[in-house]
N, C-alpha and C positions, 0 to 999 in steps of 0.2 A: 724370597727375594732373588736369590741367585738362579730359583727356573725364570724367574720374570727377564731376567737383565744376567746374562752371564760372565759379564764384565764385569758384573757391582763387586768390591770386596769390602764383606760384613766384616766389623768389626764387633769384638766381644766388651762385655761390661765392663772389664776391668781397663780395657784400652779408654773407653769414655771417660770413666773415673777417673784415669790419669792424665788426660786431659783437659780435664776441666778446673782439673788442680793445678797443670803446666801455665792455662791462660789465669786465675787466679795468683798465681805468684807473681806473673808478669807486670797484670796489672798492679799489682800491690807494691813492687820495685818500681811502677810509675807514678804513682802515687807519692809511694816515699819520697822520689826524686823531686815531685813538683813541690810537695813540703818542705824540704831542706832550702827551698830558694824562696820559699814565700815570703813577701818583706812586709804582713800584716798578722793580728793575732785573729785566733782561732778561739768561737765559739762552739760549747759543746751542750748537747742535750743527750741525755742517759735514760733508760726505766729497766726494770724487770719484767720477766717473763717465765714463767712455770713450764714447760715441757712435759706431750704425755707420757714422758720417760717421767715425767717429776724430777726433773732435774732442774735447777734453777739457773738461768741465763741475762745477762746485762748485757744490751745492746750500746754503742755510746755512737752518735755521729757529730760530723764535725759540720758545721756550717762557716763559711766566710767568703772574702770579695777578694780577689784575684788583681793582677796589676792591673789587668782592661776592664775594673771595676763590675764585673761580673758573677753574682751571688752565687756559691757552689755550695752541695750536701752533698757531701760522703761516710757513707756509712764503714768505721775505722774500726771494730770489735764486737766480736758478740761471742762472748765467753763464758763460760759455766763458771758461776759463783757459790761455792760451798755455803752449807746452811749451817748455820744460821747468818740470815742476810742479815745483821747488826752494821752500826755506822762504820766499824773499824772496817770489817769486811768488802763494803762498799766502795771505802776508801781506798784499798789497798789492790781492788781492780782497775777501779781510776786512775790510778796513779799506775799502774804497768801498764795498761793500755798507749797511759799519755809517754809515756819512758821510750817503750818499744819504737813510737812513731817520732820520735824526738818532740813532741809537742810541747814537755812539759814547761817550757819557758814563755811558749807562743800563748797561754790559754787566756782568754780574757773573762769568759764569761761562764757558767755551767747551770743549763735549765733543768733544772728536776720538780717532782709535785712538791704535795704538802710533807710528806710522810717523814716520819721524826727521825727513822735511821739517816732518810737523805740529807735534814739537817744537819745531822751529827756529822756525816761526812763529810759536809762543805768545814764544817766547822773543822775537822780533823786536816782535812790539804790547807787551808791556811793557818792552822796550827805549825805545821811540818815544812811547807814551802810559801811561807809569805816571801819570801827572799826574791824566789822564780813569780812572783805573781804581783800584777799592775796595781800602783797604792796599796800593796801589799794585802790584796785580795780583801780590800774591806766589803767591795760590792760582788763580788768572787757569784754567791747562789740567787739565782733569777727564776721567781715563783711560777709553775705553770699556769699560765691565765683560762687556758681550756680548764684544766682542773678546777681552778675555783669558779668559775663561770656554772661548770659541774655542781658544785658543792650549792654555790649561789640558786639556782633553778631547782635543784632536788629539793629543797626543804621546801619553797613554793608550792612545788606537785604534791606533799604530805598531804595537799589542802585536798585533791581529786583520788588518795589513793584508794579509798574502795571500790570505786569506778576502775581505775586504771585493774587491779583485783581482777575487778568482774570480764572485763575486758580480754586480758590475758587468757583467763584461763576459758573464755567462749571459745578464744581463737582459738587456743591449744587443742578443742575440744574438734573443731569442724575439722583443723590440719590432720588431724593423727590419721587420717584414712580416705581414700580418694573417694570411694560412695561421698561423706559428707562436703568435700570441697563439690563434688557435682551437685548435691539439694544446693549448698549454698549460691552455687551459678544460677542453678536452675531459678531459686526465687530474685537475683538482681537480673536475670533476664528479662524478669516477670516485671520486674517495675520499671527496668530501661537501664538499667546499667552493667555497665561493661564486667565481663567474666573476669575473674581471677584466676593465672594461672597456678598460683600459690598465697598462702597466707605469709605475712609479716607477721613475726615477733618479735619481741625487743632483746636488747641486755640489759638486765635492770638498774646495774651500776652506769649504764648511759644514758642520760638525762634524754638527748636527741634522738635517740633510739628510742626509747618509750614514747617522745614526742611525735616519734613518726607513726608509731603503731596506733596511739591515738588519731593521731589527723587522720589516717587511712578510717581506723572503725568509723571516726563522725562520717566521713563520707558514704559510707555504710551501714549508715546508722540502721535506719527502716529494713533493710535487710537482714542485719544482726538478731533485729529486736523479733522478724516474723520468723525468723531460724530459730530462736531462743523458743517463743510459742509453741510452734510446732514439734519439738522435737524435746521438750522440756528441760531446757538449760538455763541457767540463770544469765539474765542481760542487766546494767545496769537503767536505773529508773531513771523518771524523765527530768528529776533534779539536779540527778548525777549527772546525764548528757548534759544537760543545760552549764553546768560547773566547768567540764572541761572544754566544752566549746567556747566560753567566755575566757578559759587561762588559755589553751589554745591560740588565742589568737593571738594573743600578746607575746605568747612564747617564741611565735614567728620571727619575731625581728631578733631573740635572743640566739636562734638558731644561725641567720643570719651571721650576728657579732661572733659566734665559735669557728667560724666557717674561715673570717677573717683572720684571727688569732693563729688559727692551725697553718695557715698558707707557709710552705720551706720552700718557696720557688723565687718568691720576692721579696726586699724588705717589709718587714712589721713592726721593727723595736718604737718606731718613729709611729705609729699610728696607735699607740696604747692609751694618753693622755685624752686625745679626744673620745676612744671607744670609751674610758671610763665615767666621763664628763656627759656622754650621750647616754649611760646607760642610768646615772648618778637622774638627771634629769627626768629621765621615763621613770625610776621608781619614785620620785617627788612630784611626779606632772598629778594635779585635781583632775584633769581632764577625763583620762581614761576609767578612775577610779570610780567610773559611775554603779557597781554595785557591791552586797558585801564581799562576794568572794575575791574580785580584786584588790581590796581593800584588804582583806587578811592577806591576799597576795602578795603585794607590796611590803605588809610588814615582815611576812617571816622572809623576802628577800633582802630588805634594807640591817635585819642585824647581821648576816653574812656576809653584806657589802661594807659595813663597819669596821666590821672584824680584819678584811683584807685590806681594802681600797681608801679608807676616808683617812687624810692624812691624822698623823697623831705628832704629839710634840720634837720636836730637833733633838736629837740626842747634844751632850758635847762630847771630846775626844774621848773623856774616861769612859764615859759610860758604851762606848763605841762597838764592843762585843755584843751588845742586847739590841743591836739594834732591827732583830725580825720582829722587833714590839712595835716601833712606830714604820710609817709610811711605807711605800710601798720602793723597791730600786733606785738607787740617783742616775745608772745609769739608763733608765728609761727615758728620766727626766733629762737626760744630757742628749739621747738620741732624739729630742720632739725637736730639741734647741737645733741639732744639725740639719734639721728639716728646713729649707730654704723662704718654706712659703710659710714659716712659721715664726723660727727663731724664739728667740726670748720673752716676746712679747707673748706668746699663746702660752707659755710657764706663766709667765704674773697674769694673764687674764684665769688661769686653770686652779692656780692657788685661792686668786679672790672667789672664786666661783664655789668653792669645798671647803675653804678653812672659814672653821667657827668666828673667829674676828679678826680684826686689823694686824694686831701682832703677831698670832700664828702664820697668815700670811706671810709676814712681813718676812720674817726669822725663816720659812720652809724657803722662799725664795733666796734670802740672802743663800743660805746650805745649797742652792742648786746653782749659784751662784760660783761660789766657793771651790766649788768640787769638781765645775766645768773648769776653772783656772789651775785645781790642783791638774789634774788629767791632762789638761794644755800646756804645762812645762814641765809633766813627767814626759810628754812625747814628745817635746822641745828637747829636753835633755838628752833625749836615746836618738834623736835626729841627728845632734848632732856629732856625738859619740860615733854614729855608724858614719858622720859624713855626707847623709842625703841630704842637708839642706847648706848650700851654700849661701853668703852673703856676697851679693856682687861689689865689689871695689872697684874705680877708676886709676886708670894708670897716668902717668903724663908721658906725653909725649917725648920722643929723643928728637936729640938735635944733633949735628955733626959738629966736632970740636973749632970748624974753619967757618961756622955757620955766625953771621955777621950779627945777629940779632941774639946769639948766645944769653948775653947780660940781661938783657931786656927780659927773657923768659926764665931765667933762672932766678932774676927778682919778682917776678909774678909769682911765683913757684913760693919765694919766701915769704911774700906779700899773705897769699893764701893761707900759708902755713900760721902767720899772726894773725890772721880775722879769726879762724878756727880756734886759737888760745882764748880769743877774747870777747869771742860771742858764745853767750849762754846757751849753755848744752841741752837740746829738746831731744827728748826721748821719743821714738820714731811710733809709729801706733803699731800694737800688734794686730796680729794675726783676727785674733777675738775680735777686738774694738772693730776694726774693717770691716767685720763680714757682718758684725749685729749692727753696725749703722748702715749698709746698704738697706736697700728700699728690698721687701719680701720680695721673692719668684713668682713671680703669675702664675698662679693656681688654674689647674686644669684635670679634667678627667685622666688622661693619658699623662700626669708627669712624671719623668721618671728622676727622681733623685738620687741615685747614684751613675745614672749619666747627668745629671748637675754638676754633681761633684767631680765629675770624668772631665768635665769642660775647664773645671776651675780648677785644678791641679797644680797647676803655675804659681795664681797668683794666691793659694791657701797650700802652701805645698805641706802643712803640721795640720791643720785642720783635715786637709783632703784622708791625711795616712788615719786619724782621728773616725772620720765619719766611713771610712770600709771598714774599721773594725766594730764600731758602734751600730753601724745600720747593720750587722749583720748577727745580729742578737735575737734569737728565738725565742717567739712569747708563748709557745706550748712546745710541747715534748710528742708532739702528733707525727714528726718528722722517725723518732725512734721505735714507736710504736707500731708504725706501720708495717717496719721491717718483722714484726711478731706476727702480722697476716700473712707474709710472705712465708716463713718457717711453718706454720700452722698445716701451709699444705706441702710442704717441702720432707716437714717431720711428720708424717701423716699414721695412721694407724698401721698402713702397711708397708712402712719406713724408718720403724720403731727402733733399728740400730747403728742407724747412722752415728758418727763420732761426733762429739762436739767441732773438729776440725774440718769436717766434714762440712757440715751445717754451716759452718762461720765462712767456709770459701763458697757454697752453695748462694747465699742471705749477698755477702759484698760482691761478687762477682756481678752480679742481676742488680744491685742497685750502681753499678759501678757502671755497666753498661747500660742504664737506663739511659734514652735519650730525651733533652728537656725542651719540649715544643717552645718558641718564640713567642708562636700567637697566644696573646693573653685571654682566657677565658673567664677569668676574675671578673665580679661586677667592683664598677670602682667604688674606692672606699666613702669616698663624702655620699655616694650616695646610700652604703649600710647604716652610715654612721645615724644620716637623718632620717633613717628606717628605726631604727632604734630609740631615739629622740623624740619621734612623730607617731607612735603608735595612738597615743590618747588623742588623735586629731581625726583619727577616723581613716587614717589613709590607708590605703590595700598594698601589703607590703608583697612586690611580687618573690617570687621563687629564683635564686639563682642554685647555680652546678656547683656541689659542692666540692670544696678545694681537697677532700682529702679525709681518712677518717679521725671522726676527734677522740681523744683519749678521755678516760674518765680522771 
């Protein structure tokens, strides 16, 4: 460099290194600083991750909406958790993560999968800090819905897996050597279709990942099948194709609904109700079930969707610790309510729609009911404690003491003061009553609901502070994970000694300066939703860009 440019002055590794750590603390004192003035709570989504050190790391990032109601993800830790990863353990990074950052007061929500450590540790911070945590952390652990989405689709594919089997291991068979990806060209050239510059494989614990490696083989089928001839490999038979091309298509739209779920760029707490309700429908639709493999389809996915999603009886208070036995978050159900083009009424249309009869409805609604009023005068009360909500008064008028007409207004004055004794006291409507009897928002592809709520601040000033904390509730844990692709090539084979603190400023530095494009590239949601809904109707569910990778 220095024969090229005799001016350049190189700088050596260790200068980089420390520099990268200099802008790293900076940003991290900016960060600090903007959280110590946030005046909303702070959702968190957490996972694990193994290291090819074998070291075990928890990631936790924060999501929430900013005063100019503007949804943020930052990624706040990623730290070595000693094994055995057990609930206590879990818990006790969480909880110094959230200490270190002052959050631990702010947290509203925390997205983790299914896994029983992560239960125990929700269960352990509201054991330890119900005090620090809203309604005392009763809705505290919010299930990942990619996850079960995961869990829901994989028992399905049981139905195709010796196909998928055979599948795999053809690919695995043409990838391992470039001679064979050449015959492979060489015979889709033969038939008209486009070369491969490489083989897809899957991960097998990701449902869409498999999903993908499938779509690709049917497109390849003919090819697969005269590679397999040719060169004596097992393909699967024409039963088999025929199996996955039929759950295939349907799985299309499922694909779709993970894509939505995973989105950390914009609200989703507010769009769970309907994806359920859409997805609830397509496995009950006659339509599509026209043979038996979607038919055993549908059922090994309907006991999985029981198991998560179909509401189960109202607990009451005592029983209120058990409650990952029935229904699924109230806070989900409270963020469809802040949804403007929805409100209350899409909750009792959603209940009559899923509960077994009148009364189950009746009672899930009353509880969603209930919990929106509790939430609505715990942040009545902290409003008004801090001060942010005032009540405007009238003043009267002064008069000069030489002012002629003195008496005259100083008995209007008392006049007024006697109507007020003696007219029946009406209790003024709250906040709630107002907003659920206006007429819904005009539903549109492009609405944005937290500039809704940006506009109406004034006149919902307890609801407004209500729906940035609500709408900004992660319905998968895709946003933490992804930070694990990033490490993967960060901590790489031949970077195998990097420190843990190392890593940790490496991983938030790069999400911290990621910039977050405007232009929406999302396909809008009503029309996923009726992609999901409408599969059994024949429609061709097109392809959109996916938001981002889904976690299993």
């Amino acid at each position: 460099m220095e024969s090229l440019q005799p001016t350049m002055k190189c700088v050596g590794r260790q200068t980089v290194r420390n520099d990268c750590l200099k802008m790293y603390e900076k940003m991290k004192q900016d960060l600090h600083n903007e959280f110590s003035v946030l005046d909303s709570r702070v959702c968190f989504t957490s996972d694990m991750w193994t290291s090819l050190q074998n070291l075990g790391y928890m990631v936790i990032t924060a999501h929430y909406v900013d005063a100019d109601f503007k949804l943020k993800k930052k990624i706040i830790s990623l730290k070595e958790v000693k094994y055995p990863h057990t609930g206590y353990a879990l818990e006790e990074a969480i909880v110094s993560s959230l200490t270190e950052w002052g959050l631990r007061e702010k947290i509203l929500t925390l997205t983790l999968d299914n896994a029983g450590n992560n239960t125990k540790a929700c269960e352990l911070i509201v054991q330890h800090h119900k005090h620090e945590l809203l309604c005392e952390g009763a809705h505290l652990h919010v299930r990942c819905s990619a996850h079960i989405l995961n869990i829901l689709v994989q028992d399905g594919m049981e139905l195709i897996h010796a196909a998928i089997e055979k599948i795999r291991e053809l690919l695995k068979s043409i990838e391992s050597s470039p001679s064979r990806i050449q015959n492979f060209n060489s015979i889709a050239t033969n038939k008209g279709l486009k070369a491969k510059r490489g083989i897809y494989l899957d991960i097998p614990n990701r449902w869409n990942s498999t999903f993908r490696m499938v779509r690709e083989a049917l497109d390849y089928k003919s090819v697969l099948s005269t590679y397999a001839e040719q060169y004596l490999e097992v393909a699967p038979n024409e039963e088999e194709w025929s199996k996955a091309e039929a759950i295939c298509v349907f799985l299309k739209a499922f694909e779709e609904a993970t894509n939505l779920v995973s989105a950390d760029r914009k609200p989703t707490s507010h769009k769970f109700l309907p994806l359920v309700l859409s997805i609830r429908y397509a496995l009950n639709d006659p339509a599509w079930q026209n043979n038996e493999v979607l038919v055993d389809l549908a059922a090994a996915m309907k006991v999985k969707f029981a198991k998560y999603w179909e509401p189960k009886p109202v607990p009451n208070e005592s029983s209120l610790r058990r409650r990952k036995e029935y229904d699924f978050n109230i806070v989900i159900v409270i963020a469809t309510i802040l949804d403007p083009r929805r409100k209350f009424d899409y909750v009792e249309f959603f209940y009559e729609k899923v509960c077994s009869n009148f009364d189950q409805a009746e009672k899930c609604t009353k509880s969603a009911q209930d919990w929106l009023k509790k939430y609505f005068n715990e942040y009545e009360r902290l409003a008004r404690s801090d001060g942010s909500v005032f009540v405007s008064s009238s003043s009267g008028s002064t008069c000069t003491v030489g002012s002629p007409v003195l008496g005259k207004r100083v008995l209007e004055e008392e006049f007024a003061d006697f109507k007020s004794r003696r007219r029946v006291v009406r209790r003024p409507k709250s906040e709630i009553d107002t907003y659920l009897e206006e007429d819904p928002a005009e539903d549109s592809k492009r609405f944005d609901v937290l500039g809704w709520w940006k506009a109406r601040a004034d006149q919902f000033p307890v609801l407004s502070k209500m729906a940035r904390d609500f709408l900004a509730i992660p319905l998968s844990t895709v946003s933490s994970e992804s930070a694990f692709s990033c490490g993967n090539r960060i901590l790489g084979d031949t970077r195998g000694s990097l420190t843990p603190h190392m890593l940790e400023a490496l991983v938030s530095a790069k999400d911290w300066l990621t910039i977050v494009q405007d232009k929406d590239k999302d396909k809008d949601d009503e029309g996923i939703l009726s992609e999901v809904a409408g599969v059994g109707a024949g429609q061709n569910v097109p392809q959109v860009e996916s938001a981002g990778p889904v976690g299993a």
